[in-house]
C-alpha positions as MATLAB code, in Angstrom:
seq = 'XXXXXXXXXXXXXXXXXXXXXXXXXXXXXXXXXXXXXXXXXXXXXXXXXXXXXXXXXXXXXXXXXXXXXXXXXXXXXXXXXXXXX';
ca = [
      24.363   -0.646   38.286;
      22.501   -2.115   35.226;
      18.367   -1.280   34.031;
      16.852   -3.477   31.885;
      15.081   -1.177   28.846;
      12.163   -2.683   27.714;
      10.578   -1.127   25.008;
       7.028    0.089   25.344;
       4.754   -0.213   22.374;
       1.282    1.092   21.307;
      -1.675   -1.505   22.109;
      -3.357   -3.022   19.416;
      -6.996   -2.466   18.713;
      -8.784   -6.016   18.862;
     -10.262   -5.216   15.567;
      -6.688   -5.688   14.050;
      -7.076   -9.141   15.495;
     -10.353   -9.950   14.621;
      -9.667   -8.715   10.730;
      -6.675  -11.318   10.703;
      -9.056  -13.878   11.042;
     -11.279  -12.524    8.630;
     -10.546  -14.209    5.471;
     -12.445  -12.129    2.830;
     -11.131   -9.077    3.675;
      -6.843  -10.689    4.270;
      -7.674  -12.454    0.433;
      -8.734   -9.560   -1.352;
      -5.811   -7.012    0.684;
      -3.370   -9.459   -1.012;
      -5.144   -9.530   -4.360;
      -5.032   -5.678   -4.233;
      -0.946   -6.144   -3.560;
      -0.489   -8.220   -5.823;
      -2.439   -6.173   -8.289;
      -0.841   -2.619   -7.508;
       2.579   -4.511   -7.337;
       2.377   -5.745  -11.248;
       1.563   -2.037  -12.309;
       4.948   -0.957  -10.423;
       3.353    1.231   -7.763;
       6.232    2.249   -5.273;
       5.380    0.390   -2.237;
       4.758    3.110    0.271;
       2.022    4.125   -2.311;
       0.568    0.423   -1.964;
       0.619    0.173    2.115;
      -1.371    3.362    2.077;
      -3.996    2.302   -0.646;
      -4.553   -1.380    1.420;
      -4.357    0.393    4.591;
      -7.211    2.719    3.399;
      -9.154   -0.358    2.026;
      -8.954   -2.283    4.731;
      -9.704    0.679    7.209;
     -12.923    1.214    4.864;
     -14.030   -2.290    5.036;
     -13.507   -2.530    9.085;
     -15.870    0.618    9.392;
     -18.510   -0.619    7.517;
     -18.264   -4.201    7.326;
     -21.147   -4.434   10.190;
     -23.994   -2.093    8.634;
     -23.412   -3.111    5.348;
     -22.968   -6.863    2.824;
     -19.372   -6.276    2.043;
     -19.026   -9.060   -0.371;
     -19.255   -7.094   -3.314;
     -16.450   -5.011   -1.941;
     -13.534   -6.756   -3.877;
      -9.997   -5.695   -4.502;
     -11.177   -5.206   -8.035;
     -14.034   -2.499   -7.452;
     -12.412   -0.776   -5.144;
      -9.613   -0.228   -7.888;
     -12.561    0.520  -10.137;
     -13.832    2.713   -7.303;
     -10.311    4.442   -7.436;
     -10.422    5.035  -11.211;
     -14.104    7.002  -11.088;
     -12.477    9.107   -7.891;
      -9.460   10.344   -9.574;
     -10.140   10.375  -13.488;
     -10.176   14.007  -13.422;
      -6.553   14.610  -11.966;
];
C-alpha cells in the first residue's frame, strides 16, 4: 500500500503579499542588496539586515510617511547605531 506525503508548510502572513506589491519598499530592499553586496558582506549577514529593514518598514509604514526611509539612511541609521563597537 502506497501514501501520498504532501508536505505541509507554514501560512503566509498577507502582509508578505501586500509588501510584494509595494514598490517603494521591494526598490529600496534591492538597493540595500545591491549596496551591502559591493562592500562583500557574507550573504547570511545581508538577508538578516533586509529582513530587519523590511520588518521595520511593515510595522510602521501605516502611522508614519515612510518615504524618507531609504536604503541609504537606514545604512546611515546603521552607522550612528554601531560606531561605538
Amino acid at each position: 500500500m502506497y501514501m501520498k506525503i504532501t508536505p505541509t508548510f507554514e501560512t503566509v502572513p498577507s502582509i508578505a503579499f501586500e509588501l510584494l506589491q509595494d514598490k517603494f519598499i521591494m526598490e529600496n530592499s534591492r538597493k540595500l542588496t545591491a549596496i551591502l553586496l559591493e562592500k562583500n558582506m557574507p550573504l547570511d549577514l545581508i538577508t538578516k539586515i533586509v529582513k530587519n529593514y523590511i520588518k521595520i518598514y511593515s510595522l510602521t509604514k501605516d502611522e508614519h510617511d515612510m518615504t524618507y526611509f531609504t536604503a541609504e539612511f537606514y545604512i546611515e541609521y546603521l552607522k550612528e547605531k554601531y560606531k561605538n563597537i
